[in-house]
DOTI-65565 format. One record per residue (C-alpha): residue number from 1; x negated, z, y. Coordinates in nm, 2 decimals. Layout:
% residues N
r i=NUM xx=X zz=Z yy=Y .
...
//
This chain:
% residues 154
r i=1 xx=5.58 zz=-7.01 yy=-4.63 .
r i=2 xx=5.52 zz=-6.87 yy=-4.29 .
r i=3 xx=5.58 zz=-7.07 yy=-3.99 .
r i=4 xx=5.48 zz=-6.85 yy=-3.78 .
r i=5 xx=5.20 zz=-6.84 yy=-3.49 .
r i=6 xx=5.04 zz=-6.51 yy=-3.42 .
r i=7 xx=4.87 zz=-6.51 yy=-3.09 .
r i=8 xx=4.57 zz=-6.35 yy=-3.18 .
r i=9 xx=4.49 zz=-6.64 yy=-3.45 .
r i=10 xx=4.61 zz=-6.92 yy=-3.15 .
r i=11 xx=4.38 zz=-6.74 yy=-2.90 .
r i=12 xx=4.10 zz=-6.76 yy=-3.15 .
r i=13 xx=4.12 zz=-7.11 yy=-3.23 .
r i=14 xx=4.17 zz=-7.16 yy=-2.85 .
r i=15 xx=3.88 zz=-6.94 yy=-2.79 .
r i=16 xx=3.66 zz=-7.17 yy=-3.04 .
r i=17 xx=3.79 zz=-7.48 yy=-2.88 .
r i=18 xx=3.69 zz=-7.38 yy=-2.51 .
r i=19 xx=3.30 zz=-7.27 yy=-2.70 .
r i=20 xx=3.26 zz=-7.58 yy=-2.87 .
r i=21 xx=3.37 zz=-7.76 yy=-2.56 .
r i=22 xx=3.07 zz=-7.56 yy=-2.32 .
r i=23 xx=2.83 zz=-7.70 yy=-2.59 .
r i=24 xx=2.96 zz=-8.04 yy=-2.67 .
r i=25 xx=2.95 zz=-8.13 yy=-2.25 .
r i=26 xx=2.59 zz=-8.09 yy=-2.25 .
r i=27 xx=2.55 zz=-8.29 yy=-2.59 .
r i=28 xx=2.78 zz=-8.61 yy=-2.39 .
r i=29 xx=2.57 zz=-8.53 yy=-2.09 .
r i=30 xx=2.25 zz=-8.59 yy=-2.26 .
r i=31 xx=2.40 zz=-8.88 yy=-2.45 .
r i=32 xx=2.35 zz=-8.73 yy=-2.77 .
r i=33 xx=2.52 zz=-8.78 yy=-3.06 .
r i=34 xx=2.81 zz=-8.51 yy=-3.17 .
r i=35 xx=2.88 zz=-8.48 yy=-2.81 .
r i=36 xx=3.26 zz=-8.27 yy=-2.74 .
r i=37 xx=3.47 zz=-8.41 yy=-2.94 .
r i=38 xx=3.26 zz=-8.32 yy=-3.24 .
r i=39 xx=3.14 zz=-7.95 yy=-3.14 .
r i=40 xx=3.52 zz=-7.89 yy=-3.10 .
r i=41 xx=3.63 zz=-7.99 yy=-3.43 .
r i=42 xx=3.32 zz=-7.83 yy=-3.63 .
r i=43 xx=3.41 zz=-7.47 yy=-3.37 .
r i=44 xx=3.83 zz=-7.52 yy=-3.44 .
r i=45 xx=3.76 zz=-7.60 yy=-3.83 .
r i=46 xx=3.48 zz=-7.28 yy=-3.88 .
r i=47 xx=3.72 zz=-7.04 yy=-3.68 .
r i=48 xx=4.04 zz=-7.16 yy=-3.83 .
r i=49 xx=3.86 zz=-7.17 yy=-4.23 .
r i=50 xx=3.72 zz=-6.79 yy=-4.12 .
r i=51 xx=4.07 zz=-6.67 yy=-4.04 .
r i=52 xx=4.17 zz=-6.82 yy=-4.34 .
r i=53 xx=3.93 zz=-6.64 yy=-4.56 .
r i=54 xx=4.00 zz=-6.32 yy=-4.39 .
r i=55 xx=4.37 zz=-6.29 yy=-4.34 .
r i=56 xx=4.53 zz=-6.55 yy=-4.57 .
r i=57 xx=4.50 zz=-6.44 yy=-4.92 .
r i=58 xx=4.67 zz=-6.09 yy=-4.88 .
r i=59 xx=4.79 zz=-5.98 yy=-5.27 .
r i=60 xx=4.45 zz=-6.19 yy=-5.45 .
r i=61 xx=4.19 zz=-6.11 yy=-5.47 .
r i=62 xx=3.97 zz=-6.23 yy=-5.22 .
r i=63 xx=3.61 zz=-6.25 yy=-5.11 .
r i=64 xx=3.57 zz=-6.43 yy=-4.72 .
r i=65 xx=3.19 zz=-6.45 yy=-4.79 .
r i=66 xx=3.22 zz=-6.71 yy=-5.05 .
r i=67 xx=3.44 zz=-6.98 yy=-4.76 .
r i=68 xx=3.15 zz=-6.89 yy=-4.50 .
r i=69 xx=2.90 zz=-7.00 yy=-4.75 .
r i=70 xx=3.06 zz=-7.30 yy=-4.74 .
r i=71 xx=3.14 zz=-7.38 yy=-4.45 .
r i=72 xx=2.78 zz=-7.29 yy=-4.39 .
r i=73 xx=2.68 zz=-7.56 yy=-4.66 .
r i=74 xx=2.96 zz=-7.83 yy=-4.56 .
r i=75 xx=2.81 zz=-7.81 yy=-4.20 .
r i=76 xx=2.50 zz=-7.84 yy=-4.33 .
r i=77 xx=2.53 zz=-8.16 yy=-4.47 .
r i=78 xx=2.66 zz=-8.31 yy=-4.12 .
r i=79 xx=2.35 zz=-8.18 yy=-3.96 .
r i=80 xx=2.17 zz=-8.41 yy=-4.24 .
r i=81 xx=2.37 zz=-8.66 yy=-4.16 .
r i=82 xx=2.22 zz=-8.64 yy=-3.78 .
r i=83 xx=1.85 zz=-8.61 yy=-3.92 .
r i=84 xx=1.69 zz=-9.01 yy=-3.89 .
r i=85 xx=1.33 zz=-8.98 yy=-4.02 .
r i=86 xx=1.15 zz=-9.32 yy=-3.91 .
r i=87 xx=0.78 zz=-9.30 yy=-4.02 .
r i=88 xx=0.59 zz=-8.95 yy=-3.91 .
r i=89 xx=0.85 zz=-8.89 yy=-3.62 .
r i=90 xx=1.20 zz=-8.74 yy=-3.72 .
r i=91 xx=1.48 zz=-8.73 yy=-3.44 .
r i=92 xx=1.83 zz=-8.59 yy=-3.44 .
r i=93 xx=1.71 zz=-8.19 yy=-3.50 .
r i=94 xx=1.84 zz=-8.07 yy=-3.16 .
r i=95 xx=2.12 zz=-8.24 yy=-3.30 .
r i=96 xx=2.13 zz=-8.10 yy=-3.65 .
r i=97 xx=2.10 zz=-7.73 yy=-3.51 .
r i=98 xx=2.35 zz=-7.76 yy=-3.27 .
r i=99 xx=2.63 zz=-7.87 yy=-3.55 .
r i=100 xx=2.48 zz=-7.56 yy=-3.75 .
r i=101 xx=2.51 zz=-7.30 yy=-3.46 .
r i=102 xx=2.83 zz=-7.47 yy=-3.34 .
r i=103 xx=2.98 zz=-7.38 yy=-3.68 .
r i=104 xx=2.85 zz=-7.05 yy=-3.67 .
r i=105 xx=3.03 zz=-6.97 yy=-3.34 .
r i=106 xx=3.33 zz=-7.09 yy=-3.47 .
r i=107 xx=3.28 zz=-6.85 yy=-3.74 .
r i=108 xx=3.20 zz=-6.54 yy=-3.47 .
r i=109 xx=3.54 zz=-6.58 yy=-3.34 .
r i=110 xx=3.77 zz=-6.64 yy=-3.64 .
r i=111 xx=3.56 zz=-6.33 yy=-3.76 .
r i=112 xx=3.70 zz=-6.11 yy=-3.47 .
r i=113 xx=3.37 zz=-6.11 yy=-3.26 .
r i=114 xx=3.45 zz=-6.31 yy=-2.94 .
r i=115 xx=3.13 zz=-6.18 yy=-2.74 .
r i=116 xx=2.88 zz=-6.29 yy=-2.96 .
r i=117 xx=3.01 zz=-6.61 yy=-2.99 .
r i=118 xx=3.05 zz=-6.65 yy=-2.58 .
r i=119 xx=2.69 zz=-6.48 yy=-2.57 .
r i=120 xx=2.55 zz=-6.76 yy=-2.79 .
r i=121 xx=2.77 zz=-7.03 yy=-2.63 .
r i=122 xx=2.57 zz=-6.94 yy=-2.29 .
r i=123 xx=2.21 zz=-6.89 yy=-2.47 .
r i=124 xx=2.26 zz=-7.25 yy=-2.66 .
r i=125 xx=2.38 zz=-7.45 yy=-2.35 .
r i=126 xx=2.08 zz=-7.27 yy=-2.14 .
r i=127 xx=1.77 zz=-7.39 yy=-2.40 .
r i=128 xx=1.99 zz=-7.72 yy=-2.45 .
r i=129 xx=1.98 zz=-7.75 yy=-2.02 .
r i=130 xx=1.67 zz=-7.59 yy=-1.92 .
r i=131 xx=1.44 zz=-7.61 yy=-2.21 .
r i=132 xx=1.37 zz=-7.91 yy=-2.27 .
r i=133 xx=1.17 zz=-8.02 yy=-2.00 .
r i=134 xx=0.95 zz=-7.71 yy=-2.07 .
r i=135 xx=0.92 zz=-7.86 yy=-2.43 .
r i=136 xx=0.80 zz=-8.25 yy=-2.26 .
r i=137 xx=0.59 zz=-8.05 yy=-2.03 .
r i=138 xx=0.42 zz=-7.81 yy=-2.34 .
r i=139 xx=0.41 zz=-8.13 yy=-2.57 .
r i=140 xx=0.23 zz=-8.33 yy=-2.28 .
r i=141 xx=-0.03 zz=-8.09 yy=-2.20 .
r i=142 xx=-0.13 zz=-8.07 yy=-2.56 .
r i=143 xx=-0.19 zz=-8.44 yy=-2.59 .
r i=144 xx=-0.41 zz=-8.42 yy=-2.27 .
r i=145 xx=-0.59 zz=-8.16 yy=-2.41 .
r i=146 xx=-0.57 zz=-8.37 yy=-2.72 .
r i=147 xx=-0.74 zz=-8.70 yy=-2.53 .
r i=148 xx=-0.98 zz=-8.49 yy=-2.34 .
r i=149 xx=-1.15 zz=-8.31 yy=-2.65 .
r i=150 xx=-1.13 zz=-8.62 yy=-2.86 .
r i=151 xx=-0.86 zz=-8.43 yy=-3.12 .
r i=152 xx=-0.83 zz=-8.68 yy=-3.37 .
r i=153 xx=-0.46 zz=-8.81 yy=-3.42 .
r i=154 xx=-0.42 zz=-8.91 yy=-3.03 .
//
């Protein structure tokens, strides 16, 4: 047993935590569900499973692929767990995507490739921020255009 703390693995984790953080404020800001608290734990958990899977089988034989895959389906069914379908309008797949992409960053790191994952932090938090009043603004103008031309389902 080895009780030791490298601090590449303890930057990592940290590095994760401070990712899932950037994302999660915007999530709490919005008053979204999985808000912070939630993007941390799915980033920390990702990176610290990916480290795992990497560097914590030395002597077996090992194949890292197969815990990503998982981690990749585990995550997944959290981000069905956001998905409420209510007649013909489904909410929670901002949601849903986040959890998945979240994970995914956490993975980038534990995997060794900190830019990416800071690169994606700052792409995800923009379109969460800034895109989504270009989305009201797009889905508005087609449902003039939708009332104007007599479109049948407005």
């Amino acid at each position: 047993m080895d009780w030791s703390l490298p601090s590449e693995h303890i930057t990592k984790i940290l590095l994760a935590a401070l990712l899932g953080f950037v994302v999660g404020i915007e999530r709490d800001w919005s008053g979204k569900p999985a808000g912070i608290r939630t993007n941390m734990i799915i980033a920390v958990s990702s990176c610290l499973f990916t480290i795992l899977s990497i560097e914590g089988f030395f002597g077996a034989v090992s194949d890292p692929s197969r815990v990503a895959a998982q981690i990749v389906t585990g995550v997944g069914f959290l981000g069905a767990g956001a998905l409420i379908h209510n007649k013909n309008h489904v909410t929670g797949l901002t949601t849903a995507a986040n959890i998945w992409l979240v994970a995914a960053i956490g993975m980038a790191v534990g995997s060794g490739f900190p830019g990416i994952a800071a690169f994606v932090t700052v792409l995800t938090t923009f379109s969460l921020l800034f895109l989504k009043p270009v989305s009201h603004w797009l889905i508005l103008q087609g449902r003039e255009r939708a009332k104007k031309y007599g479109w049948p389902g407005e």
